[in-house]
N, C-alpha and C positions, 0 to 999 in steps of 0.2 A: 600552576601556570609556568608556562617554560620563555626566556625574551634569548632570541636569535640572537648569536653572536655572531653568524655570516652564514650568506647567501647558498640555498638549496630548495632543491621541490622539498616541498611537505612529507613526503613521504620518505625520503630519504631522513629529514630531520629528524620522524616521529622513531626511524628505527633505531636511531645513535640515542635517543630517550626513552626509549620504551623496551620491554624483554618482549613486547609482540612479534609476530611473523609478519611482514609483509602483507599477505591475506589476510590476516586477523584485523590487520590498522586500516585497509581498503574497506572492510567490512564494518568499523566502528562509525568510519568516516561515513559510507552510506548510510548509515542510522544518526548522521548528526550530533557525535559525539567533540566534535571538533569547532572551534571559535579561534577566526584568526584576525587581529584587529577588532574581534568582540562580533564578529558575522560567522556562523555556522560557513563553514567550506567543507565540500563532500570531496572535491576529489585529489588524490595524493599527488596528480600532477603540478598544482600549485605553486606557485614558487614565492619561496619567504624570504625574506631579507634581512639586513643588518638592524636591530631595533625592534620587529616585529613582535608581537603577542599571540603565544600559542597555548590555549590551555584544552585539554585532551581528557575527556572523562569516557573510554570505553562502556559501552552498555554490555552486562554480565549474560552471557546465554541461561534463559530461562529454564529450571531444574525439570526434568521429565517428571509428570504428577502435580505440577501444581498450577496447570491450564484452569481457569470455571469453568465448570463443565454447568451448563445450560440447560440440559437436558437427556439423560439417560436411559436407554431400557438394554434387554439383553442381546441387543443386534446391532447397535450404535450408540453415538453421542455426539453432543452436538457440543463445542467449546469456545469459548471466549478467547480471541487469542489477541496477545498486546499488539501495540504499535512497537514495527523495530525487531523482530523474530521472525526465524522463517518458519513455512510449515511442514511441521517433522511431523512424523507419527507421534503419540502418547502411548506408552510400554501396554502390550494388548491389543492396540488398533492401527488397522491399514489406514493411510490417509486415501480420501473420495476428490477432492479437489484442493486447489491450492490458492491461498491470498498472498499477495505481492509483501515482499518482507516489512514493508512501510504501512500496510492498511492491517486496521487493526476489525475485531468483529468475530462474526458466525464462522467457525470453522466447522465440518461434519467429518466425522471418521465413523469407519465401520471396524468392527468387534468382531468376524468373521470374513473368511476371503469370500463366499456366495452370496453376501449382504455385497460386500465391495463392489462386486461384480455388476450386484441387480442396481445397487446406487448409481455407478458410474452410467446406466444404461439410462437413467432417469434425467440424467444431466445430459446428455447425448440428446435424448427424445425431447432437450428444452420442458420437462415435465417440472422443474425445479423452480420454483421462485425467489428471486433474490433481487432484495429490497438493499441499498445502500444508500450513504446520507454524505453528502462533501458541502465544504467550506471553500468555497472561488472565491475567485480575483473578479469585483465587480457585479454585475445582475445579468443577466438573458433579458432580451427585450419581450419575449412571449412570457408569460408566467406558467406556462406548460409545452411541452412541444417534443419533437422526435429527431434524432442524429441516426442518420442511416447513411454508411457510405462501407469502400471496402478498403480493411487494410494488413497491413504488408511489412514488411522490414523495409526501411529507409536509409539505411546508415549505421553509424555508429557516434558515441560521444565519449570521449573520456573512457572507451575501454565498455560503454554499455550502448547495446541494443537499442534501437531507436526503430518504434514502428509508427506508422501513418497514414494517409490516404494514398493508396495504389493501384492504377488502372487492375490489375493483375492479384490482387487480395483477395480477403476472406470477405466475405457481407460482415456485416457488423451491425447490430441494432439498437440505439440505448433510449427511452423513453428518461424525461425528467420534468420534474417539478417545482418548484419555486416555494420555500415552505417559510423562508422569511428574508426579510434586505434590511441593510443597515450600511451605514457610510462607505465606501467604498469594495460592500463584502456580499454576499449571499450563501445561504442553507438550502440545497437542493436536493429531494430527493430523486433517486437515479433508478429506474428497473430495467437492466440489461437483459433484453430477450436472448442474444449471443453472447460468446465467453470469451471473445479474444484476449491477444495478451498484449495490456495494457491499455482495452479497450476506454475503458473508462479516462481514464488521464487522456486520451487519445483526443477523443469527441469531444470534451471540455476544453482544453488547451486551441483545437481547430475551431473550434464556436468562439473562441477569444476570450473564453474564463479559465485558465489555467486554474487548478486546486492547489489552495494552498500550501505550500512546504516542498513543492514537485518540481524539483528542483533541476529536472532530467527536462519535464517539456514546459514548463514553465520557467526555463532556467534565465530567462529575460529580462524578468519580475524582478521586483523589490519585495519581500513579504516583511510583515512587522515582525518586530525583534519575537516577539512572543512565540513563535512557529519553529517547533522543532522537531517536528514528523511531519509526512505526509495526511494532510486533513481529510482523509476516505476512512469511511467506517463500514464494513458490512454488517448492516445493522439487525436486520431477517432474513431469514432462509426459512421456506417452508414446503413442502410436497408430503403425499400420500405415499406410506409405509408401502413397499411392496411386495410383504409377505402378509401385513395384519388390515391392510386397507384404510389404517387410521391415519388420519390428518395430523403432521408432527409440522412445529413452529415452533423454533426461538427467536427469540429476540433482544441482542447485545448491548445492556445499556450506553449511549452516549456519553463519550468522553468529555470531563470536565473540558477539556481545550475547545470544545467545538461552542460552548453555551456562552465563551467571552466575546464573543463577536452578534 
């Protein structure tokens, strides 16, 4: 734990204390490595003060090789990837899609460039299924129901991308479910027909249930202390092989953090 002796953003602080880069401290801070006054603070523009408490625990980039891997044969694989990593390839495989550095779940990669290729077309053709599970702010008053709207880049915040509902957007599709409630919280699951970016956080934050830890569009919120990732998991990912015509499905076990609520 480090205590302010005078006044500066966060980020200036962290670099007179730390041997990190600049990018490196942005990067830890977006993985909620930081508690300032004992509240997670993601962005280094922050400003801390005389007295202040800053204690700083970078999360270590995860070694190439030691993703779960979920399931393999010799044209892909499908891998478990934590909350808090971005997604890189694993030594061998082309990455097919991308999870946001904060959801954690199914990741697929392909083992050859003409798997890559036929995968990516499968995603494209909406052929892919993809089952995710979040932890909101609050319940839906429907216990099932559809978010369709179209969006867009909005803005910006603190240096990130902000996208949302825009006359002039993408469609966007998300069906979701209601799988349990409890005091002020729900477990919903989510099956996103389109692939926008940041679809998911999008449509839940505008429905009025921000996901917990999402600290970008639900940065409003107050979440319990216990919240130190963004609570999206891609939970399944399934489609038909499209060289062997076999039906492939993993499935990412549930993170302890999601079953305290």
């Amino acid at each position: 734990m480090f205590r302010v002796k005078k006044g500066s953003s966060l980020l200036q602080f962290l670099k007179e204390k730390t041997p990190l880069s600049g990018r490196e401290i942005k990067r830890a801070l977006e993985n909620g490595a930081c508690r300032l006054n004992g509240k997670i603070e993601r962005f280094g523009s922050a400003k801390v003060a005389e007295g202040d408490r800053v204690t700083f625990h970078p999360t270590k980039k995860v070694p190439e090789g030691t993703l779960q891997v979920l399931y393999q044969d010799p044209t892909l694989t499908l891998f478990n990837k934590p909350a808090g990593t971005v997604s890189a390839p694993e030594k061998g495989h082309y990455l097919v899609h991308r999870l946001d550095k904060g959801t954690s779940g199914v990741l697929l990669m392909a083992r050859t460039l003409p798997i890559k290729k036929d995968l990516e077309a499968l995603f494209k053709k909406r052929e892919v299924n993809k089952i995710y599970i979040a932890l909101v702010k609050g319940a839906p008053k429907k216990e099932k129901g559809t978010i369709e709207n179209t969006l867009g880049k909005k803005g910006s915040f603190h240096g990130q991308t902000l996208y949302g509902s825009t006359p002039n957007g993408q469609k966007a599709i998300t069906h979701y479910k209601v799988l349990s409630k409890t005091k002020g919280y729900a477990l919903l699951e989510l099956h996103p027909e389109t692939g926008r970016t940041h679809q998911l956080r999008v449509h839940l934050s505008e429905l009025g249930h921000p996901i917990l830890g999402d600290f970008l569009y639900g940065r409003e919120c107050t979440f319990p202390k216990e919240i130190d990732r963004l609570c999206l998991h891609a939970y399944r990912l399934s489609f038909v092989h499209p060289k062997t015509g076999k039906k492939i499905q993993a499935t990412a076990p549930l993170p302890k953090l999601f079953k305290m609520f």
